[in-house]
Phi, psi and omega in degrees: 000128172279151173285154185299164199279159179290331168325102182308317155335093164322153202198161162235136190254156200247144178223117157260153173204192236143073215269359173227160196262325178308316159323325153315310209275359189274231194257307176002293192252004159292298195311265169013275184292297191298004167290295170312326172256355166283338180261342138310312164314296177305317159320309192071048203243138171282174194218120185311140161241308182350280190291124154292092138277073195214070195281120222241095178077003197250123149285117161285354169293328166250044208006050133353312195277341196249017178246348216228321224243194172320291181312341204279324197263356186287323168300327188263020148281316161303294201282343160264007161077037193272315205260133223277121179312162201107299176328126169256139175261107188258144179213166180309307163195174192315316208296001166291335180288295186211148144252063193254214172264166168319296170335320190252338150294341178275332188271016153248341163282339169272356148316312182283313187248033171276356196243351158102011184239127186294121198277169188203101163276126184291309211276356174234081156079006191072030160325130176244128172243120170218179194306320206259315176299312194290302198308311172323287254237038175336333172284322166301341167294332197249332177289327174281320224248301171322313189266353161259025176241002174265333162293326176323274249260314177293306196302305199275348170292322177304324183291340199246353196256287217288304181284327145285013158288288200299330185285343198277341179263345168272014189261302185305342162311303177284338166309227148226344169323147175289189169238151178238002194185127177310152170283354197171151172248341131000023183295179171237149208318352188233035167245123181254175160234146194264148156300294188326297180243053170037057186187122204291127167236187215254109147286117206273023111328310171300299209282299187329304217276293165345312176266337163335289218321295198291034192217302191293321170279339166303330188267015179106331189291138159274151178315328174286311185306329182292298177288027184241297158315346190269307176289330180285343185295293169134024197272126172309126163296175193234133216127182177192144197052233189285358171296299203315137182266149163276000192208167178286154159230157178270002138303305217273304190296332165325292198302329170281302211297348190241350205256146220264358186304308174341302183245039139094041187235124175242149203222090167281154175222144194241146201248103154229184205241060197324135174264055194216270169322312164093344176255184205247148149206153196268129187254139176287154150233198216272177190257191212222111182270339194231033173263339192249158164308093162309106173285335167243150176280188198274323161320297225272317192285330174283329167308316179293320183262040168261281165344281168301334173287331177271344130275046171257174187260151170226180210107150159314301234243032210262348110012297205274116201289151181270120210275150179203147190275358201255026175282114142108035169216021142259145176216151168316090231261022184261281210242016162078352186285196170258173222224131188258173152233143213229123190240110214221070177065224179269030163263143181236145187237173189219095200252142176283125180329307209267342169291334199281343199276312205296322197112356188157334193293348158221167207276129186276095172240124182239116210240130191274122199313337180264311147351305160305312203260340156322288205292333184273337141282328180282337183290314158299333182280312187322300184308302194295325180307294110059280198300170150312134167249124173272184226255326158307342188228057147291323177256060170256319183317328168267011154254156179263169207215121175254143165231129194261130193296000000 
């Protein structure tokens, strides 16, 4: 969002919003903007073009729009006083502003109109809320605080309509019933769903690969050796547009070797949101055994994760991708690409990405990683001794400065 014009001349902005991306293609925002200008027109109110007020798929129920999205950015322009007083904020109606509870909708409409800009609802007549209508007017207040506990309320029956919707289809999932529509398209790459017999089948090209990955790791090969042999092969990786990798990675070959979709076990997961927190995390439930195709059997998939369990890393930090200070600013200075660190017993190196997965396709220099990161400090302690000192950073020269590896 740009700033709004220096102009003092009150003005009115328009706020749209829309909470599924299937609502653009509808009326949803033609209806909208045209509201906004007929009561501009009817007013004699100018009507900003300047500001993109438009969160596009953004929910107001958990206030998204109003922490993350356009309105959000529209409050701290209010609240710096960017936005010239006087001013009306127009929307379709309130629940655009929030479907949050009341309590916490209301404390956004007085946010707004604590700030000198008049809220304006289209759908009920160019109803107006400002400081000077809600303090007059108690009932208009009680009218507000009523229609956002009623958007409340639609919100939280639909939310509670759609999740007994998704348990009745993972339940008809979990059946035995035939099917007529996939539970997801949502797959893992080397499985589809066919129309013709309503039912997920195997690419067999994908599942052939699928099964190498398990049969080479049964015979001993590590997930690097593997995805080194893949890219030296030429086998196309699998995505598309911006999913696609250019090369096999031993994450990825990892990343099959676990997944239990292999001998044909599939693991819905349900999705909340904490309403403290705002975040989403996905909880499994149980799994569904006889909908997907298996490619490898269940013995040959259980050896391997016998396997993987015992070279997995363990420790608290065994999570955790191993931090360098020079991760997502060194680059390749042969082909520009990035540069991994690659650990060859107790030594460690800084190596070009594409060279170490490809295999050759780019020139292999293995640069010994603390020797880089020695010289890339003294070079920095130099600079900063060095720098200009202002009447403030006198005591910058005396400090130490750690970098943890």
């Amino acid at each position: 969002m740009s700033n709004p014009a220096s102009s003092e001349e009150p003005k009115a902005f328009s706020y749209m919003r829309f909470s599924t991306a299937e609502q653009s293609k509808g009326d949803s925002l033609n209806r909208q903007t045209t509201m906004a200008r007929e009561w501009s027109e009817r007013q004699g109110v100018p009507l900003d073009t300047e500001l993109n007020l438009t969160d596009k798929g953004i929910s107001a129920y958990h206030g998204a729009n109003a922490e993350t999205g356009e309105l959000g950015a529209f409050l701290v322009a209010v609240n710096l006083g960017a936005v010239p007083k006087g001013s009306w904020l127009l929307v379709e109606s309130l629940d655009r502003i929030s479907r949050e509870n009341a309590w916490r909708a209301s404390l956004t409409i007085q946010n707004i109109v604590g700030a000198g800009v008049t809220v304006v609802d289209l759908s009920d007549s160019g109803r107006e809320y400002s400081m000077g209508t809600l303090q007059k007017d108690p009932m208009l207040f009680l009218m507000m605080v009523l229609k956002f506990t009623r958007s409340n309320e639609e919100s939280t029956l639909k939310g509670t309509r759609v999740a007994a919707a998704f348990s009745s289809k993972r339940e008809s999932f979990a059946g035995v019933q035939a099917l007529n529509k996939p539970y997801t398209r949502r797959l893992p790459a080397w499985l589809r769903w066919d129309e013709q017999t309503k039912a997920y089948a195997v690419i067999e090209k994908r599942g052939a690969l699928v099964r190498e990955i398990f049969e080479l790791t049964d015979k001993g090969w590590g997930q690097h050796r593997i995805a080194k042999a893949f890219n030296a092969l030429g086998h196309e990786t699998w995505g598309a547009g911006g999913w696609k990798a250019m090369y096999w990675h031993r994450s990825y070959v990892r990343k099959i070797l676990s997944n239990r979709a292999a001998i044909g076990v599939f693991t819905p997961h349900r999705s909340i949101k904490d309403p403290i927190t705002r975040r989403r995390t996905r909880t499994a439930l149980p799994t569904i055994d006889h909908r997907l195709p298996a490619v490898v059997d269940r013995e040959l998939f259980e050896r391997v994760s016998s396997r993987l369990e015992t070279t997995a890393a363990r420790g608290r930090n065994s999570s955790r991708e191993p931090r360098s200070i020079f991760a997502g600013i060194l680059k390749c200075q042969y082909c520009d690409g990035t540069v991994t660190r690659v650990s060859k017993g107790k030594h460690v190196y800084l190596v070009c990405a594409a060279a170490n997965a490809r295999g050759g396709k780019c020139n292999y220099e293995a640069v010994p990683y603390q020797q880089a990161e020695d010289s890339f400090c003294a070079t920095l302690e130099m600079m900063i001794a060095d720098a200009p000192r202002g009447r403030d950073t006198a005591e910058l020269g005396s400090e130490l400065i750690n970098f943890s590896v």
